[in-house]
C-alpha positions in Angstrom: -13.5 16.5 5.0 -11.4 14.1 7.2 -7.7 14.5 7.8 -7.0 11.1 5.7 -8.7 12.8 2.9 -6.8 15.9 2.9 -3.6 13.5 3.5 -5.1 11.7 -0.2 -5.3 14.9 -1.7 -2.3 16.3 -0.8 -1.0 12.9 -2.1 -1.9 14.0 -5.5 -1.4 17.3 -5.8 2.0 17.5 -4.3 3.2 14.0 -5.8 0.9 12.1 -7.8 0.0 14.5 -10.6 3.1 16.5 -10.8 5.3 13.1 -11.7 2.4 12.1 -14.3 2.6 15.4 -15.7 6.7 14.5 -15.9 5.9 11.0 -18.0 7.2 9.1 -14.8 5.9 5.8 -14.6 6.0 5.5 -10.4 6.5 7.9 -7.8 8.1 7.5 -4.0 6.4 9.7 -0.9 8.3 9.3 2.2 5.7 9.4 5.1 7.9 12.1 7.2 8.4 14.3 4.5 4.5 14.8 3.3 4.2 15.2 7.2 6.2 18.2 7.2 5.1 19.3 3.9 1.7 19.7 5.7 2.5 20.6 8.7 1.2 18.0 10.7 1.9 17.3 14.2 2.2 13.6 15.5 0.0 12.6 12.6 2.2 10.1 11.1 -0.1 7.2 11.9 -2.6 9.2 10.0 -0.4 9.8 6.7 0.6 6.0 6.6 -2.8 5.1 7.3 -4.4 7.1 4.3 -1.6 6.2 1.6 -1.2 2.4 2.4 -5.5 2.3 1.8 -7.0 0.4 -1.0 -8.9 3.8 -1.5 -6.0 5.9 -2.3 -4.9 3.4 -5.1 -8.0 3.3 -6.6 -8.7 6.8 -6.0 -6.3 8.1 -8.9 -5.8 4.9 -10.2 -2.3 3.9 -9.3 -1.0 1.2 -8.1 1.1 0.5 -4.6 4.2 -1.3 -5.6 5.7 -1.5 -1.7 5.8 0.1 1.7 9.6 0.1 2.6 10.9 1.1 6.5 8.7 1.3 9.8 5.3 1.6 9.6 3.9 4.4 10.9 7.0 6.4 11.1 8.5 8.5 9.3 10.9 6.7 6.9 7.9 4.6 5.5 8.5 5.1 1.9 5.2 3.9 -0.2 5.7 3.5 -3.9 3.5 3.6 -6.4 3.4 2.9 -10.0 1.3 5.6 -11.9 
């Protein structure tokens, strides 16, 4: 499995699913904190690279609402609406 597939997954497991399972309508990820969460080192091109592709959204069917701050870095915020 490539690292921007494990990056989606984690997406979804650690942010997607637990705010559906919530009944929130759109969810935030902040590129520096999933980095830490899986403790990547200088792989923030690679998280910000796998959550701003087509493929996540249509992946688990969400859909990306913006990409706020520097891009990649660390304050990139994506939002999505679930």
């Amino acid at each position: 499995m490539s690292l921007a597939d494990q990056i989606r997954e984690f997406a979804f497991a650690e942010y997607i699913a637990p705010a559906r399972a919530r009944g929130e309508t759109k969810v935030s990820i902040r590129a520096g904190d999933m980095h830490s969460q899986m403790n990547l080192s200088c792989r923030l091109p690679a998280v910000c690279g796998a959550l701003g592709t087509n493929k996540f959204v249509s992946m688990y069917n969400i859909e990306r609402l913006s990409i706020e701050g520097p891009i990649p870095g660390a304050n990139a915020v994506f939002t999505f609406r679930l």
